[in-house]
C-alpha positions, 0 to 999 in steps of 0.5 A, spaced: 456 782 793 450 779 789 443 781 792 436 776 792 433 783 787 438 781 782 436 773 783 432 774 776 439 776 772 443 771 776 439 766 773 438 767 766 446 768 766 447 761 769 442 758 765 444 761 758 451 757 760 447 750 761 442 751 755 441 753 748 434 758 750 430 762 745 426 767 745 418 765 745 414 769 742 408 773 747 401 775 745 403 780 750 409 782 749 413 785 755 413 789 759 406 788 760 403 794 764 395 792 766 391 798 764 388 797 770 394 800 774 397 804 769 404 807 771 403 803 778 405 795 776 410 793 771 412 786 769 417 785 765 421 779 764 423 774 759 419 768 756 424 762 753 424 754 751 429 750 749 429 743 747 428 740 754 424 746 758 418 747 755 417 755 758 423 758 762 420 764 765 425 769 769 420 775 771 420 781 774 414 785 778 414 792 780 408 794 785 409 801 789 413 800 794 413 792 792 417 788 789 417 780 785 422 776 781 419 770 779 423 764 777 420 758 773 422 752 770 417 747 767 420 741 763 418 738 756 412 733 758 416 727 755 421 727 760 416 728 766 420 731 770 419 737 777 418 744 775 423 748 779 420 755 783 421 760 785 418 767 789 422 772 792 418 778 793 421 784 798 417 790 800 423 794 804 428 791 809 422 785 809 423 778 804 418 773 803 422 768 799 420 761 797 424 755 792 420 748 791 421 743 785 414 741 785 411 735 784 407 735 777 405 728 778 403 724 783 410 721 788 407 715 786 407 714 779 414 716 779 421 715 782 424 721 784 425 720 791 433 720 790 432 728 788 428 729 793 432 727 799 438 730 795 434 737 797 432 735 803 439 735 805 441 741 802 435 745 806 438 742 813 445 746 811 440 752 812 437 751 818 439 759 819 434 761 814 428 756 817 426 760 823 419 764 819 416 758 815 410 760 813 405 754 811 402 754 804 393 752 805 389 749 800 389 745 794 396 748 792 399 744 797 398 738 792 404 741 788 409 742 794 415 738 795 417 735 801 423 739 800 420 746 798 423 752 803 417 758 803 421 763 809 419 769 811 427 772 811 431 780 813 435 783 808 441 781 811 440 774 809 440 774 802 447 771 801 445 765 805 438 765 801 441 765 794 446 760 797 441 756 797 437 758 791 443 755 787 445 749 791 437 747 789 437 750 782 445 746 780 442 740 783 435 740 778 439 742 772 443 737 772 437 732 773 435 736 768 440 735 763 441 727 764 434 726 764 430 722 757 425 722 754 419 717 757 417 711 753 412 712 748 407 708 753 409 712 759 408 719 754 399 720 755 400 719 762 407 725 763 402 729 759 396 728 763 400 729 769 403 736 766 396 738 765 393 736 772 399 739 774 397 746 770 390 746 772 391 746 780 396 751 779 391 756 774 385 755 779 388 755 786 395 759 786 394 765 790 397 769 785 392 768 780 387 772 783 392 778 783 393 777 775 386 777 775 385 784 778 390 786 773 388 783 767 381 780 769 378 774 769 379 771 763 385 776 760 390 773 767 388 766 766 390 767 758 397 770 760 398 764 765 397 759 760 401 763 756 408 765 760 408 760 765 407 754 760 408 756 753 401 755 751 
């Protein structure tokens, strides 16, 4: 039986099925091992992009006794579409596991609502995992959706967290997929609005200050901008 550990290598099987990914080129390579913390955390991962993603990001961090698979999929500014997330991080029989399509754009300027209510629906069906929600603070919250699902889970709901977790993501490839690039006068505003995106993430993302522990200020933003957006 598949476990939330494996997340990170379910995804990459399925998305090399859907997608023509390659292998971008890192400054830092992985695994990346901060010197800071030598033979305690390991990163490790794969970086990618492909003609509709401008980064796919699977990521796996050792911590001790903790560990976090990170999923994230940002896509090219010119179909100004979500970007797809998510967290699982374990530290024994305990999980904390969060899965969003966040907004890279104001709800306004865009109509996505059909792709929102589609997730919203998915969730309903899992009421069983919704009992520990925890609540994002701060500006962070701007880039929730409506539709994200950030739960305090026990081990023995990993099937029904990856059953949600691919109900979410098959939804989202497929938008994805279908999705066209924007009128060349709607493309300043999409970038714009990845960028605005980008800038909430690597100044009010709490997992920001634990890169910034490990790298240092300015090395952790660099490798953000690097991994998480392919810039």
């Amino acid at each position: 039986m598949a476990q939330l550990e494996d997340i990170h290598l379910i995804t990459y099987e399925k998305l090399k099925t859907r997608f023509s990914l390659q292998e971008s080129p890192l400054q830092h390579p992985f695994p990346q091992r901060p010197l800071r913390m030598l033979g305690i955390v390991k990163i490790d991962g794969r970086a990618l992009h492909s003609v509709k993603f401008l980064r796919v990001l699977i990521m796996k961090t050792t911590f001790m006794s903790r560990g976090v698979r990170s999923i994230f999929l940002c896509p090219q500014a010119e179909l100004h579409q979500p970007v797809f997330s998510c967290e699982s991080i374990f530290f024994g029989k305990k999980r904390v596991f969060l899965v969003d399509v966040q907004q890279a754009f104001p709800y306004s300027s865009h109509n996505n609502e059909e792709l929102f209510d589609k997730l919203m629906s998915i969730r309903e069906t899992y009421s069983d995992l919704l009992h520990d929600t925890i609540r994002p603070e701060g500006k962070i919250m701007e880039t929730f959706s409506k539709a994200s699902c950030y739960v305090k889970l026990n081990a023995d709901q990993d099937s029904r967290a990856l059953a949600l977790y691919h109900e979410y993501l098959d939804f989202y490839l497929d938008v994805i997929e279908k999705a066209h690039p924007v009128p060349d006068e709607r493309l300043p505003q999409a970038r714009q609005d990845l960028d605005t995106f980008v800038d909430i993430m690597i100044n009010h993302d709490p997992a920001m200050k634990i890169f910034a522990k490990l790298f240092g200020k300015k090395g952790s933003r660099k490798r953000a901008l690097e991994l998480f957006y392919n810039r």
